[in-house]
C-alpha positions, 0 to 999 in steps of 0.5 A, a space after each residue: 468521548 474517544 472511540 476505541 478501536 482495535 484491529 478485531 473492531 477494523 477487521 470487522 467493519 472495514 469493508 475494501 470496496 469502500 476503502 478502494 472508493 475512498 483512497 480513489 477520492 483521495 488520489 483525485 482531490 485537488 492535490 496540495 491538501 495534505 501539508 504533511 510532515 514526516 519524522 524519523 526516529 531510529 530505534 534498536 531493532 527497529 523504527 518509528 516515524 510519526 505523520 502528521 497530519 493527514 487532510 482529505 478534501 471532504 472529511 471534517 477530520 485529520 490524522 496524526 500517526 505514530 507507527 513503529 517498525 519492527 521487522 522481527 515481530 509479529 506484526 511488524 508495525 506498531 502504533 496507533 492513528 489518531 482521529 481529531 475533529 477538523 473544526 474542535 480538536 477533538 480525539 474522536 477515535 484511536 485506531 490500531 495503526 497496523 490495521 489501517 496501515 496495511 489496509 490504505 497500503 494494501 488497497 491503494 496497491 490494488 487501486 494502483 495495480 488495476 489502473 496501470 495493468 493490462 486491461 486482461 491482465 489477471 494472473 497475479 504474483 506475489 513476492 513477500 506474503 505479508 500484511 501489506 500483500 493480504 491486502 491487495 489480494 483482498 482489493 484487487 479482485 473488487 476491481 478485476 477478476 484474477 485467474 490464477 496466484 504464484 507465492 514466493 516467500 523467504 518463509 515457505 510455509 508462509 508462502 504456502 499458506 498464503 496461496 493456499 488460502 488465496 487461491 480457495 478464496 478466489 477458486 483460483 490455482 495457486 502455487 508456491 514459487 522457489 525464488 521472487 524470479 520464477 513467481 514473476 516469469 509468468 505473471 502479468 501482475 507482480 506485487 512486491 512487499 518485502 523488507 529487501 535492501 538488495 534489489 529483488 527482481 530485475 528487468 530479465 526476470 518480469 516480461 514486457 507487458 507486465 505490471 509490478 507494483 513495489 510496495 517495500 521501497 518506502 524508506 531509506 535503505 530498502 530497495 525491490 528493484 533493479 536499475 536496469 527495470 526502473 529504467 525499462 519501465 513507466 515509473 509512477 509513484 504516490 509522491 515524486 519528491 517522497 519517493 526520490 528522497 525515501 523510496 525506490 527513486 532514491 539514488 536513480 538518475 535524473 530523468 527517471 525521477 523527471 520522467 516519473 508521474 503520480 497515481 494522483 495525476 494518472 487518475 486525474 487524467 493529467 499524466 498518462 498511464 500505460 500507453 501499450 500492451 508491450 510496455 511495462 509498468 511500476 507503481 512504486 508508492 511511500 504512502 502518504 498520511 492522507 491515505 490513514 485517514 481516508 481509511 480511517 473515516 471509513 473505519 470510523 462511521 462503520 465502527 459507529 454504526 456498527 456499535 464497535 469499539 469501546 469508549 473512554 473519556 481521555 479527559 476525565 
């Protein structure tokens, strides 16, 4: 039987402490795991890409996921994550592709965000008040504690909600900024999830110390950041080659994407992190397949003991 598994059924039973912890496991499981491909398919209005599949040292399942974009429609990504049993082959689960794409998008931000932040860094800003940035504002706060929210949206209700609903949440002042310059100007941690192609901040515009994780750069074409800032800062991404190729080091020169290291090797202790107080630093992931099927093994023993979902036999 197939486990069916809607984003009401993921909502109900994904729980961020525990995705945190498994896309931490994930990052410092021996790297080489994931033998993954990645296929692009351009569509009118829109995109797909298929990743295939996804390995975690420790979990007896892969993932194959077909997700596609849509940056007009709510929500933006559609699709679906297949859950197989590593030894048999066996659909074990469907799960909503939206769901737990930003949910291991989401949280291994926050993971990212805290390992590279200030020790007492703790005001946050927000640029693009979307799925993947609700998200990170629901694992950060597992791993420190946040002090106060800044919103900037192209949409200003959007933003607005946002903050306001953060803020109440984590009984913190939250408030709505007029451009992505003037939410960054005073925080210490800026999250970035935007579908920009045009470079939103720049090195003037985050002060020295600061993090920024950018989360929008995870294609061809779009771009969150300036040269001048990727050249000032650490760079640390999810995948070196990935990120050179398809995200925000695509186009950079030489040695930044030399210079770059992986959140993989910072956890392990095989990269440094950041280094001081006054430096700044960037966690620019693409996402990797692995991350679906961390998040959706989470997802899958908590549906099942639970009682969630609905069950269809594909093969009768």
């Amino acid at each position: 039987m197939t486990l069916l598994l809607s984003r009401s059924d993921l909502e109900s039973v994904l729980d961020p402490g525990t995705c945190v912890e498994a896309l931490r496991h994930g990052f410092t499981a021996a790297p080489g795991r994931s033998t993954a491909r990645r296929v692009a398919v351009p569509l009118p209005g829109g995109s797909a890409t298929a990743l295939l599949p996804g390995l975690v040292a420790g979990i007896p399942a892969y993932t194959v996921k077909v997700n596609a974009k849509f940056p007009h429609s709510r929500p933006a990504l559609r699709g679906v994550v297949c859950l197989h049993s590593l030894d048999s082959g066996e659909l074990l689960a469907l799960l909503d592709s939206a769901t737990v794409t930003a949910w291991r998008t989401g949280l291994a931000a926050a993971l990212g965000t805290h390992v590279l932040a200030r020790p007492d860094a703790r005001s946050v800003a927000v640029i693009g008040a979307g799925a993947q940035a609700e998200l990170v504002l629901r694992g950060l706060p597992e791993l420190r504690e946040v002090t106060g929210l800044t919103v900037h949206d192209t949409a200003q209700d959007r933003a607005a909600d946002f903050a306001h609903r953060h803020g109440d949440r984590l009984g913190v002042p939250a408030g709505v900024a007029p451009s992505a310059a003037d939410a960054a100007a005073g925080a210490d941690v800026v999250v970035t999830a935007t579908w920009a192609r045009q470079p939103v901040l720049y090195a003037a515009d985050v002060r020295p110390g600061a993090h920024v994780t950018s989360l929008g750069a995870d294609e061809p074409g779009k771009a969150e950041l300036g040269a001048d800032l990727l050249r000032r800062a650490r760079v640390v991404v999810d995948d070196v080659a990935l990120a050179a190729e398809t995200g925000a080091l695509a186009g950079a020169e030489p040695r930044l994407r030399e210079a770059a290291s992986t959140l993989g090797e910072v956890l392990r202790g095989d990269a440094p992190g950041r280094t001081g107080d006054a430096e700044t630093t960037v966690y620019a992931p693409v996402g990797l397949p692995w991350q679906d099927l961390a998040v959706g093994w989470a997802a899958y023993r908590a549906a099942l003991a639970a009682g969630r979902g609905r069950e269809a036999d594909l093969l009768a």
